[in-house]
C-alpha positions as CSV (number, residue, x, y, z in Angstrom):
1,X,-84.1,-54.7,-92.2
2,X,-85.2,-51.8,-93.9
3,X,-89.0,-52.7,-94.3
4,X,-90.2,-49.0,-94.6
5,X,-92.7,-48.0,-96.6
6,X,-91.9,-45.7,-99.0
7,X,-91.7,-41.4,-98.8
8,X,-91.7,-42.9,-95.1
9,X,-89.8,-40.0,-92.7
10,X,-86.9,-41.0,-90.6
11,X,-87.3,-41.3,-87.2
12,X,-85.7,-39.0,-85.1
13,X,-85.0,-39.4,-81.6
14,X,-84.4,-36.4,-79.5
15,X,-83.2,-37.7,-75.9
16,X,-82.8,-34.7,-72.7
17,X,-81.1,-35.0,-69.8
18,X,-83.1,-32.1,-68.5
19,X,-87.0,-32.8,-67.8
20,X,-88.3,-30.1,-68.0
21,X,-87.2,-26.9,-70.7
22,X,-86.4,-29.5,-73.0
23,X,-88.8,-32.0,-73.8
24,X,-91.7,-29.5,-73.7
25,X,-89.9,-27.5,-76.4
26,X,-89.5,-30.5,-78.3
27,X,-93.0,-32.0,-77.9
28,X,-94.5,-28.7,-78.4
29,X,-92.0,-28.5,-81.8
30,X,-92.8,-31.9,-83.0
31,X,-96.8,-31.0,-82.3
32,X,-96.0,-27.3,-84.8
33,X,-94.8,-29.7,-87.1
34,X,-97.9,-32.8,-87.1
35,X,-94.4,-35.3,-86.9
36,X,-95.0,-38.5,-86.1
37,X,-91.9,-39.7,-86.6
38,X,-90.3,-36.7,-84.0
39,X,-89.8,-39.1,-80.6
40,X,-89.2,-37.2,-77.4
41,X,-87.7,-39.0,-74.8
42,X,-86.1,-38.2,-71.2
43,X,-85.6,-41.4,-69.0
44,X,-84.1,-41.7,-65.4
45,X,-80.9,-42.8,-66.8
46,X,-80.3,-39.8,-69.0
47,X,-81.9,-37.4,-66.2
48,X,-79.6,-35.1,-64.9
49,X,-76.5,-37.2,-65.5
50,X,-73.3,-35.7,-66.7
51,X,-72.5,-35.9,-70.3
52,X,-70.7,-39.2,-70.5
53,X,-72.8,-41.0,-68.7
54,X,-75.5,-39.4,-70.9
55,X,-73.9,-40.3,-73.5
56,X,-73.3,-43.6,-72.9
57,X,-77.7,-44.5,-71.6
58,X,-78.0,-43.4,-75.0
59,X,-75.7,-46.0,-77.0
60,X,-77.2,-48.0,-74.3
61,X,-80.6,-47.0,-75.5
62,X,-79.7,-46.9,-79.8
63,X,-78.3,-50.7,-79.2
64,X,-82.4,-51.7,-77.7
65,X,-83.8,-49.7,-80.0
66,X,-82.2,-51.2,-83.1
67,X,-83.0,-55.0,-81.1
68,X,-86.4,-54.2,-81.3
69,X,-86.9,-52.9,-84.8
70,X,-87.4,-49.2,-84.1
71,X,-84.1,-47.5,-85.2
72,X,-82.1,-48.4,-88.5
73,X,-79.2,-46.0,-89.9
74,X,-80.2,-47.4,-93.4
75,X,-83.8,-45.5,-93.2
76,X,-81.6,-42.7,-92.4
77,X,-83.1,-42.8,-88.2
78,X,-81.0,-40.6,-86.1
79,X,-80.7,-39.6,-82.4
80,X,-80.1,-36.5,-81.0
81,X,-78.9,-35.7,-77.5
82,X,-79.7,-32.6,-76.0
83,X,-78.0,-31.5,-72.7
84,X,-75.9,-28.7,-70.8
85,X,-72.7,-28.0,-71.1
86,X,-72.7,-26.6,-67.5
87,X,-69.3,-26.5,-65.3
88,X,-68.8,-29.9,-66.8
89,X,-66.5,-28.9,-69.4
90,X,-64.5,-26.9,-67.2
91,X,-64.3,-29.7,-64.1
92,X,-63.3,-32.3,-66.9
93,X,-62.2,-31.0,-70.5
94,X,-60.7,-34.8,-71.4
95,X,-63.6,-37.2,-70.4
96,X,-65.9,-34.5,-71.9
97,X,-63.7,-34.5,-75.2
98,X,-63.5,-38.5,-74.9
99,X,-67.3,-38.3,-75.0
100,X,-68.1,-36.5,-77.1
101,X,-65.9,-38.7,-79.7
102,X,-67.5,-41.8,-78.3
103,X,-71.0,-40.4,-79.3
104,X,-70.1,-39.4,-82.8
105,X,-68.1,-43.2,-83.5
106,X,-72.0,-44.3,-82.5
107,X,-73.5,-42.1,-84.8
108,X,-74.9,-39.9,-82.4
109,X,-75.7,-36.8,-83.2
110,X,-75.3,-33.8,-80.0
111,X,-77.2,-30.5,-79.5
112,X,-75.4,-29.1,-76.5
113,X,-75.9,-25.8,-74.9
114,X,-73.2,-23.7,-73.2
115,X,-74.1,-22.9,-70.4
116,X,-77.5,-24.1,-70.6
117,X,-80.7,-24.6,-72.6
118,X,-82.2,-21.4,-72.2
119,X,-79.3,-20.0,-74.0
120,X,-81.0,-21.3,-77.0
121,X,-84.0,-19.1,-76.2
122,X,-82.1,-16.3,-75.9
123,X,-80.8,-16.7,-79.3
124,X,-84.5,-15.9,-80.7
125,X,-83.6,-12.2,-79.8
126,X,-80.2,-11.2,-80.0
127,X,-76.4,-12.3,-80.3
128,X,-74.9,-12.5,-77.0
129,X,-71.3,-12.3,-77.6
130,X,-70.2,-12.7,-74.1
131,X,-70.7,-15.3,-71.3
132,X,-74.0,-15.1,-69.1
133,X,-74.1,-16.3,-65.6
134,X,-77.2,-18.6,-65.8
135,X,-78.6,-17.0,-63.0
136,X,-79.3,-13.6,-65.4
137,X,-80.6,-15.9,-68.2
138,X,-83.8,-15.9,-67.0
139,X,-83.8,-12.3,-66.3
140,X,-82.8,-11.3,-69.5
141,X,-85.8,-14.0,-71.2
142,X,-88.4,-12.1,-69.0
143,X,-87.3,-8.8,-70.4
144,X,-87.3,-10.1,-73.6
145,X,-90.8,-11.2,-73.6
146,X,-91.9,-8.0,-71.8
147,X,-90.4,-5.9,-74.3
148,X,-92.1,-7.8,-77.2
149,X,-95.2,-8.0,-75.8
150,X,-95.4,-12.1,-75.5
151,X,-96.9,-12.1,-72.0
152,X,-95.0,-13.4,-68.7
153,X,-91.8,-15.8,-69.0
154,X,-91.3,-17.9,-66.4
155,X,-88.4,-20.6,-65.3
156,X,-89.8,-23.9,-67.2
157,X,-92.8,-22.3,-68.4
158,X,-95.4,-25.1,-70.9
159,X,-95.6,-23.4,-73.9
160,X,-92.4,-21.5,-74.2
161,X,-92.1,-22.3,-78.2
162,X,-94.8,-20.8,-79.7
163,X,-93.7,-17.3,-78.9
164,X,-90.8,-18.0,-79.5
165,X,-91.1,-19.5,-83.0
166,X,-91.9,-16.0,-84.7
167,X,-88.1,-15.7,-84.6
168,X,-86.9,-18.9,-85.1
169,X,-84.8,-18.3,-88.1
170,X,-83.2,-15.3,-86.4
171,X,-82.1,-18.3,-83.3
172,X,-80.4,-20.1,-85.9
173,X,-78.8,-17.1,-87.5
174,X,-77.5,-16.1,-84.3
175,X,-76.2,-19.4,-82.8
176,X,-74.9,-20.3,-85.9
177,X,-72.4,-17.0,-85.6
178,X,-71.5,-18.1,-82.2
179,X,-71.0,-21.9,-83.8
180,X,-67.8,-23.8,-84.1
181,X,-67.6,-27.3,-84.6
182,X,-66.8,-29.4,-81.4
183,X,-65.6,-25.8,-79.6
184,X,-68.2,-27.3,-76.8
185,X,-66.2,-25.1,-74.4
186,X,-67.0,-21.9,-76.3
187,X,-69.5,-20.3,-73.4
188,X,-71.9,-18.5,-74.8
189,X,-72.9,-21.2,-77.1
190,X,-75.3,-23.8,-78.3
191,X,-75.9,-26.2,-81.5
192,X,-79.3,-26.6,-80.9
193,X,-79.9,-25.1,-84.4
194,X,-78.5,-27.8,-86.0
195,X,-81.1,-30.1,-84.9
196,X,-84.0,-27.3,-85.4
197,X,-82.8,-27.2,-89.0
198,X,-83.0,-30.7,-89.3
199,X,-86.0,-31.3,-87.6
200,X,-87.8,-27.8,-90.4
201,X,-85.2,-29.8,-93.2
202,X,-87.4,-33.4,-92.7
203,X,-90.4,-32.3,-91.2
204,X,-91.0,-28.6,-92.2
């Protein structure tokens, strides 16, 4: 099994069910970094899909990864699923509680936003105490990067980390005062920094 070499890095998986925000701000993270072993994926069977069946493409996806020799717990791999919390939680609090229990008995580890991704983002510039319609959040981004002088956001723009990565450890101070454990429902929220923290804690 575990034929690593060794001072080898784990591999770490991040998998998005959005296509766009997501990956490019992990690509563009795991690129800051030089990581190798930082493996960006979004698939048609995690696109867009609701968190279950997120959830379960990605046991899905662990079970073919360990089959082919890419993914072993005991060199300490791990996979990260990043996704929305959207109206999901509120349409269907049980099969969102179910799982989210279902990933972590897989050893899956989640970085969820509430309401959305871009909530993360808007961590990087102040504590936002109260619930944001996700229409404003890109409203609020654009102001933000007028105000501090980091050119034009826009909706899904390419290279939205390095701005942003200035104030990276003030993203994870915030969300992390906004953090409960498993309080998924908690809106605004996001646990986001606890894979950023891994990814500077393995990587940085």
């Amino acid at each position: 099994m575990g034929m690593k070499k060794i001072g080898m890095k784990p591999r770490i998986y991040i998998l998005c069910n959005g296509e766009l925000a997501e990956p490019q701000y992990f690509q563009d993270f795991k690129d800051h970094l030089k990581a190798h072993n930082i493996l960006v994926r979004y698939r048609n069977e995690f696109l867009k899909k609701a968190p279950w069946s997120f959830i379960e493409a990605a046991i899905k996806f662990k079970e073919e990864e360990q089959q082919k020799g890419k993914f072993s717990e005991e060199d300490n791999d791990q996979i990260w699923l990043v996704f929305d919390v959207d109206n999901y939680w509120s349409d269907n609090e049980n099969k969102f509680c179910d799982a989210l229990k279902l990933a972590e008995v897989n050893g899956l580890k989640v970085a969820w936003s509430n309401e959305c991704f871009e909530f993360w983002f808007l961590c990087h510039f102040g504590l936002y105490n109260s619930a944001i319609p996700r229409t404003d959040y890109h409203k609020k981004l654009a102001k933000h990067f007028k105000d501090k002088g980091l050119g034009k956001y826009e909706k899904n723009m390419k290279s939205i980390f390095d701005p942003l990565f200035p104030y990276q450890e003030k993203a994870i101070t915030n969300a992390k005062k906004l953090y409960k454990m498993g309080a998924v429902g908690n809106n605004p929220s996001t646990a986001v920094h606890l894979l950023v923290e891994e990814l500077g804690r393995i990587f940085g």
